[in-house]
C-alpha positions in Angstrom: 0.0 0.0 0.0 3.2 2.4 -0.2 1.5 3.8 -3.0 -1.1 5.5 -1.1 0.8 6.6 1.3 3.3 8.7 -0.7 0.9 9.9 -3.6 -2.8 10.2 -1.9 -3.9 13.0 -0.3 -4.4 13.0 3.7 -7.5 14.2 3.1 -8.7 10.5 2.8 -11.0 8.8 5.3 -12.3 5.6 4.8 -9.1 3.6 3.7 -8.3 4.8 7.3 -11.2 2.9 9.3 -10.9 -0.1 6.6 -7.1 -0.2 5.8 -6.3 -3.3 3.4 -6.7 -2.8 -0.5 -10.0 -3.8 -2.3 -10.2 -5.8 -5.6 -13.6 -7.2 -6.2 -17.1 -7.6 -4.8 -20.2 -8.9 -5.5 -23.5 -7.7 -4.3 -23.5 -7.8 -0.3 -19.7 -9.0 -0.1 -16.3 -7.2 -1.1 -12.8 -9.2 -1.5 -9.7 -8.0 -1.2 -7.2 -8.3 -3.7 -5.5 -11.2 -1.1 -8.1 -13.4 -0.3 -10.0 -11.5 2.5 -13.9 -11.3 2.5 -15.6 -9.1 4.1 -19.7 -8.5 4.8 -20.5 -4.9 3.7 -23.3 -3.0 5.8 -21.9 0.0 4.6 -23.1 -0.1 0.8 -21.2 2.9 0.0 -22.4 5.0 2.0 -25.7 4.8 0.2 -24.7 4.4 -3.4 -25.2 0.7 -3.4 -28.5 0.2 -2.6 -28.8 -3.2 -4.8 -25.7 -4.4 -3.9 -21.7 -4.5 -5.9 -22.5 -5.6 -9.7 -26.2 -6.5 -9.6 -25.9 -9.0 -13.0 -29.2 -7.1 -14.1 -28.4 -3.7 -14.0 -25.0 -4.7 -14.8 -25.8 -7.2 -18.6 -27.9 -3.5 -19.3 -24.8 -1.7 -18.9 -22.4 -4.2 -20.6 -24.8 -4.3 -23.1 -24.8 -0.6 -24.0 -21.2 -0.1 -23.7 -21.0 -3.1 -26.6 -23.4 -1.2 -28.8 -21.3 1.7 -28.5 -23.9 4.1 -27.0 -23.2 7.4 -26.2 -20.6 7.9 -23.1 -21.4 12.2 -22.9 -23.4 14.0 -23.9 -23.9 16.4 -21.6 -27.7 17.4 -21.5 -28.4 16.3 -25.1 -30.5 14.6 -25.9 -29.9 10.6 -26.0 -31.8 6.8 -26.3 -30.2 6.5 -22.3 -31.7 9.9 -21.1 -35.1 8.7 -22.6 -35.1 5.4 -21.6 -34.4 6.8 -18.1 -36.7 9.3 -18.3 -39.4 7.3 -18.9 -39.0 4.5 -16.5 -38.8 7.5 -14.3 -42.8 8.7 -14.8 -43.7 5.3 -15.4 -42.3 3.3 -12.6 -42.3 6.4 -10.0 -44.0 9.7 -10.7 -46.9 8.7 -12.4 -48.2 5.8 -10.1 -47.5 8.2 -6.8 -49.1 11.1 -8.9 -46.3 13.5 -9.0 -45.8 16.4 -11.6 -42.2 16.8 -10.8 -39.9 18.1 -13.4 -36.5 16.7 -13.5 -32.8 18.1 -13.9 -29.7 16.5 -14.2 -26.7 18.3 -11.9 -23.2 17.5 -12.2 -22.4 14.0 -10.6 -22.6 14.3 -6.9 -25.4 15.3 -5.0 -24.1 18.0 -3.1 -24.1 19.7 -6.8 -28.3 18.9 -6.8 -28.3 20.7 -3.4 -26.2 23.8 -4.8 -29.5 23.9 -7.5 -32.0 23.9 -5.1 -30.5 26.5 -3.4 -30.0 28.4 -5.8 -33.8 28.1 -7.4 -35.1 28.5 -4.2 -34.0 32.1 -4.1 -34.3 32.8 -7.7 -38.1 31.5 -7.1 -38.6 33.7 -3.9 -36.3 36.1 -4.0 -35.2 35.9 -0.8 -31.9 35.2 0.4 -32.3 33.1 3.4 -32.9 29.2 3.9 -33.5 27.1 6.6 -31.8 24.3 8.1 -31.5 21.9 11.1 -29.4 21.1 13.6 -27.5 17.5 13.0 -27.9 18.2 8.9 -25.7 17.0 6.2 -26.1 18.3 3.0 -23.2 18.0 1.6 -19.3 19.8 0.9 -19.4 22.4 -1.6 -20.0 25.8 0.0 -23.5 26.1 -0.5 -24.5 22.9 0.6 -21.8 23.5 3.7 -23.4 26.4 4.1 -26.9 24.3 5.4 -25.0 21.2 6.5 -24.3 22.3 10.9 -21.4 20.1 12.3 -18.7 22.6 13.1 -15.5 20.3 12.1 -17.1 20.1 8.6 -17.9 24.0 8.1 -14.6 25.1 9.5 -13.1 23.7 6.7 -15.0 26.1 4.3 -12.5 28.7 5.5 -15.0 31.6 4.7 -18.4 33.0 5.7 -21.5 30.7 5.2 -24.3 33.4 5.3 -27.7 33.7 4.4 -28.9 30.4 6.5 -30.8 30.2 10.2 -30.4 26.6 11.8 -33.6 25.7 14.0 -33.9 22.5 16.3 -34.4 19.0 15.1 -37.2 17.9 16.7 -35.2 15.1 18.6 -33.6 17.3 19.9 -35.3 20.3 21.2 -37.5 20.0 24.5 -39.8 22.6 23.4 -42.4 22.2 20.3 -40.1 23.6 16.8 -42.9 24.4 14.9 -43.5 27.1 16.8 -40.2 27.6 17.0 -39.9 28.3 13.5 -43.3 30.0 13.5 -42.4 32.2 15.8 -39.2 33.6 14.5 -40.8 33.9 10.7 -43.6 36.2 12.2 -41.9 38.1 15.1 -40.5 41.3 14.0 -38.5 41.3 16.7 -36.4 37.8 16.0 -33.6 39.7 13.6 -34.5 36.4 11.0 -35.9 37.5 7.9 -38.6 34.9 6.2 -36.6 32.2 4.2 -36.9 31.5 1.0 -37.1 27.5 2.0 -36.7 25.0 4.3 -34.1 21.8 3.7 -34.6 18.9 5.5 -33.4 15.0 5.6 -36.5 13.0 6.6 -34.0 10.9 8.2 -30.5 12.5 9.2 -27.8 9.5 8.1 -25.3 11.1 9.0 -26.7 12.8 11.8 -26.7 9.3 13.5 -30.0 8.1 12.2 -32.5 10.5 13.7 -35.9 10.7 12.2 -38.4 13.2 11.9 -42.0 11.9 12.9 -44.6 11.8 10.1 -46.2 14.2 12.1 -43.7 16.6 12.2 -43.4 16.8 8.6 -46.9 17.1 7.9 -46.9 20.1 10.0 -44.1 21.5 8.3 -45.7 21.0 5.2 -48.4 23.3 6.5 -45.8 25.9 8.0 -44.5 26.2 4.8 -47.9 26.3 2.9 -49.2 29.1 5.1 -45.8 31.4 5.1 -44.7 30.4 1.2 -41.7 28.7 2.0 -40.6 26.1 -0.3 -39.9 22.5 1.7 -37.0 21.0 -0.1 -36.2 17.3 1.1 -32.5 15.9 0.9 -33.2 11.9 0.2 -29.7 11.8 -1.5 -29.0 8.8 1.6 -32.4 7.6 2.3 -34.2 7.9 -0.9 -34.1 5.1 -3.7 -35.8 3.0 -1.6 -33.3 3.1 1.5 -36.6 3.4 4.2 -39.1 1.4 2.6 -41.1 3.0 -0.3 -38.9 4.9 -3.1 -39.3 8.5 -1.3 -38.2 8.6 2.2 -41.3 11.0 2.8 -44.1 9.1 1.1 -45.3 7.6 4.8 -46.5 11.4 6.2 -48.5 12.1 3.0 -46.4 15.1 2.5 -45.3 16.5 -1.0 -42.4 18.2 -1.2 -41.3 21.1 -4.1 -38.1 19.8 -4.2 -36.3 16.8 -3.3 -32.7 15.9 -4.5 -31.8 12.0 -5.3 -28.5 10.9 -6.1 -25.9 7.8 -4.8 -28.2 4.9 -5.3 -30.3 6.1 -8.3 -27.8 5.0 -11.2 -28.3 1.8 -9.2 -24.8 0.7 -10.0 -22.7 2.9 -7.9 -21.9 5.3 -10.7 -21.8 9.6 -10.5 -25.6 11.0 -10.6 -27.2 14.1 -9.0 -30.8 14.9 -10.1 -33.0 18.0 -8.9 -36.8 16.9 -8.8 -39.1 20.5 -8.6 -42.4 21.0 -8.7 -43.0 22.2 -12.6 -43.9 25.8 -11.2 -40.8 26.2 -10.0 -38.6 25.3 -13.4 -37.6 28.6 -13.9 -33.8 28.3 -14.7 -32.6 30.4 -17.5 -30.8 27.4 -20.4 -27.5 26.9 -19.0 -28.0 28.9 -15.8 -26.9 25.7 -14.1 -24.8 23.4 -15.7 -22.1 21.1 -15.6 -19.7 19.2 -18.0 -20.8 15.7 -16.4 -24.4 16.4 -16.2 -26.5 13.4 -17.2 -24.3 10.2 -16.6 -24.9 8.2 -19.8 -24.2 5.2 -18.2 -25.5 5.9 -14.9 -28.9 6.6 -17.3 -28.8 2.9 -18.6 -28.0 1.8 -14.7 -31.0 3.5 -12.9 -33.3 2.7 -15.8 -32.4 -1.1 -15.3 -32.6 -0.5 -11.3 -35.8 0.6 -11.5 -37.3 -2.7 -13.6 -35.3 -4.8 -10.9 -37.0 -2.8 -7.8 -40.1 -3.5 -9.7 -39.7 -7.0 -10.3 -38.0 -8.1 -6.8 -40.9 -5.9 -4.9 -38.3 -4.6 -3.1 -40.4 -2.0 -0.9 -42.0 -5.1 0.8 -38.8 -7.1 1.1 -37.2 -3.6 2.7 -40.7 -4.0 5.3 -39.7 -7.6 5.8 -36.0 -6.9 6.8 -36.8 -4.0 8.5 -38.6 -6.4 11.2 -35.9 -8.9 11.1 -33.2 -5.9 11.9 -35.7 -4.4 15.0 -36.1 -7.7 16.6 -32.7 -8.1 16.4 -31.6 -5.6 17.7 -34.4 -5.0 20.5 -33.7 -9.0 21.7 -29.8 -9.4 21.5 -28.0 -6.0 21.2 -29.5 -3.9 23.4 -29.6 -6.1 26.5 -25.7 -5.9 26.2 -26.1 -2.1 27.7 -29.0 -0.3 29.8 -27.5 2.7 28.2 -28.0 1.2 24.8 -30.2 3.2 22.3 -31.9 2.1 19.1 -33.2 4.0 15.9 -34.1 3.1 12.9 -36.5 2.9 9.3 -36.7 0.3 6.3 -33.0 -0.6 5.9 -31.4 2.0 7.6 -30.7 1.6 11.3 -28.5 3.3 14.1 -27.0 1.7 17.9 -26.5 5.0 19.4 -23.5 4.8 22.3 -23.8 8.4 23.5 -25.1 8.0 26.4 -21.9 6.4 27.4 -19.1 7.9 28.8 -16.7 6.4 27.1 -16.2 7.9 23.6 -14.3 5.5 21.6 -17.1 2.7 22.3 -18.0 3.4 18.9 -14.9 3.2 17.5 -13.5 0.2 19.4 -17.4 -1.7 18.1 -16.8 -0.6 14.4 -12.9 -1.6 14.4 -13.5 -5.7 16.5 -16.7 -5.4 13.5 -14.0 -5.1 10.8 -11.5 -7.3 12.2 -14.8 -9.9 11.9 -14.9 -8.9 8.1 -17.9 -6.4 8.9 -17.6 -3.4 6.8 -19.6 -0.6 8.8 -20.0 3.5 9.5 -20.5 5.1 12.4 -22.3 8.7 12.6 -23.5 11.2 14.6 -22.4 13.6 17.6 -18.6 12.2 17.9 -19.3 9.3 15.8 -21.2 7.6 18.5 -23.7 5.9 16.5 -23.0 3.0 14.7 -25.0 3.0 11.4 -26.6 -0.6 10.1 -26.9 -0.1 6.2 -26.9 -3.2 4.3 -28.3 -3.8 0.7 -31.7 -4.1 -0.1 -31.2 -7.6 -1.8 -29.3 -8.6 0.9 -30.3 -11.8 1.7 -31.2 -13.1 5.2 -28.4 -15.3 6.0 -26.1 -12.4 5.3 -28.0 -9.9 7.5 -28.1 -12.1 10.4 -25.0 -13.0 10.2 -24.0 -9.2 10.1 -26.3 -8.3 12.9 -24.5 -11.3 15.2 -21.0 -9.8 14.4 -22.0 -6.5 15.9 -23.7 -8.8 18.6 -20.5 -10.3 19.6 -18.5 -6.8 19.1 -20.4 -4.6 21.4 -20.4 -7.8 23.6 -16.7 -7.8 23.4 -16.1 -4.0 23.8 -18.6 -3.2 26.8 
């Protein structure tokens, strides 16, 4: 691994917390290039929601590379973009009624989150936005700008104005819709009306905390009544990561903007889309744009995805291993420690060890997980939750046996 050392940046993470060199994988397991096998709950953190090399999604791909299809294009348009496109209405918008309008950003999502930013204020024009304690939103300085864990926005090394955090409803003792209420329509709170709201329906990397279905319903109102747009982030959780394709579809709740990328090329390749309400498409051609904008094989990936969520049912299977993860962890993990806590949704789930006084808990359950060829994340306030995100076509001898090496880690490390 000399190689690494002396060329790659220090800015690198991961390879850190899982330090041996990769070669191969194959849907819920990754090999590395000596021999070593290890169970990934990790699924890039979100980008692999059907697993490494799917063979469906990946013969579509192979087969389009063979008949030379086109490999950019930018936002021209192409048989892959259509194809997409309308799998997209078909598959998705139409059945759950939607109107949305879709854009193609430049690969990563924190470039979707830059857009909706940006036509948020263009739309309202206002300046101010929104966001909540424990967000991430992404890197670039807009999305920075909304994401609220100091370490993170300190490397920015400049200003991130224009944005008002307000209390996740986990945790804040008092009631934040009227929170938020009050400082829109008090004068005297020195916050000027905002031209949206961004949320995560589910923080990820906030340590797995989710806002109730009643929480965002009420927010949805909040935001009717004081025209504020509601822009959800379900770049993690969306794709299917909670159950049903949108992460917000259980409160009934429609949002004007919602941002998808990791796990909708379903094959682990760069794409960043910006879903708006068709009101709201009012970009000037080119106002935002990008040299990578629509993926051409990330196109032919989340087309393919979409047949194979279809055809595997995946939203109930999700359902089914959601219950299979809860009883879990609710008979064998968290007897291990009274100060044990447990969240969790469809296939995402977090064993929170804050309440402990001992901070590398986390780290010392993630490493003994590793060393038991477990590949896992941990999140939150000092990395004290450790985050359970398998595959969704993970099958169940794989999950339990990932579920019982955590078992016998926390067991170990108590």
């Amino acid at each position: 691994m000399d190689i690494f050392e002396r060329l790659e940046s220090d800015v690198r993470s991961y390879s850190r917390n899982f330090p041996v060199v990769f070669g191969r994988a194959k849907m819920s397991k990754m090999y590395t290039r000596d021999g070593g096998e290890y169970l990934d709950f990790f699924c890039g953190a979100g980008a692999l929601n059907y697993g490494h090399n799917n063979a469906y999604i990946k013969e579509r791909i192979i087969d389009y590379i063979n008949s030379d299809g086109m490999s950019h294009a930018l936002d021209m348009f192409t048989d892959a973009k259509e194809k997409f496109l309308t799998a997209f209405e078909q598959k998705i918008l139409k059945p759950k009624g939607y109107t949305y309008k879709i854009m193609s950003c430049s690969p990563s999502g924190t470039n979707a989150v830059e857009a909706a930013l940006k036509l948020s204020r263009k739309v309202k024009k206002r300046q101010g936005v929104f966001a909540f304690t424990g967000s991430f939103h992404g890197m670039t300085l807009g999305a920075l700008s909304v994401t609220s864990g100091k370490t993170v926005r300190a490397g920015a090394g400049t200003s991130l104005p224009d944005v008002t955090f307000v209390p996740h409803p986990n945790s804040f003792p008092g009631n934040t819709i009227e929170y938020i209420e009050n400082i829109i329509t008090d004068e005297y709170s020195g916050v000027m009306k905002p031209a949206a709201i961004i949320l995560e329906t589910v923080q990820a990397e906030g340590g797995v905390q989710i806002m109730p279905d009643a929480f965002l319903r009420s927010l949805r109102d909040l935001c009717d009544r004081h025209d504020v747009l509601m822009i959800v982030d379900d770049i993690q959780v969306g794709c299917g990561r909670t159950g049903a394709f949108f992460s917000f579809e259980n409160a009934g709740v429609v949002p004007d903007m919602i941002m998808l990328s990791k796990s909708i090329s379903g094959y682990g390749f760069p794409m960043s889309l910006l879903l708006m309400k068709p009101e709201l498409d009012v970009f000037s051609p080119g106002e935002h744009n990008g040299t990578f904008r629509g993926n051409q094989l990330a196109f032919v990936g989340a087309a393919a995805a979409l047949e194979l969520r279809e055809n595997l049912d995946l939203e109930s299977r999700t359902y089914e291993n959601e219950k299979i993860i809860k009883d879990f962890i609710g008979r064998r993990i968290l007897p291990l420690g009274e100060k044990l806590l447990h969240r969790g949704r469809g296939m995402i789930h977090g064993i929170d060890f804050e309440r402990y006084e001992d901070d590398r808990l986390s780290y010392r359950v993630a490493h003994t997980c590793f060393e038991n060829g477990l590949i896992i994340e941990r999140a939150g306030r000092n990395d004290c939750v450790l985050k359970i995100m398998p595959a969704l076509t993970i099958n169940r001898e794989e999950l339990i046996t990932g579920l019982t090496i955590i078992e016998e880690a926390i067991g170990n490390s108590m």
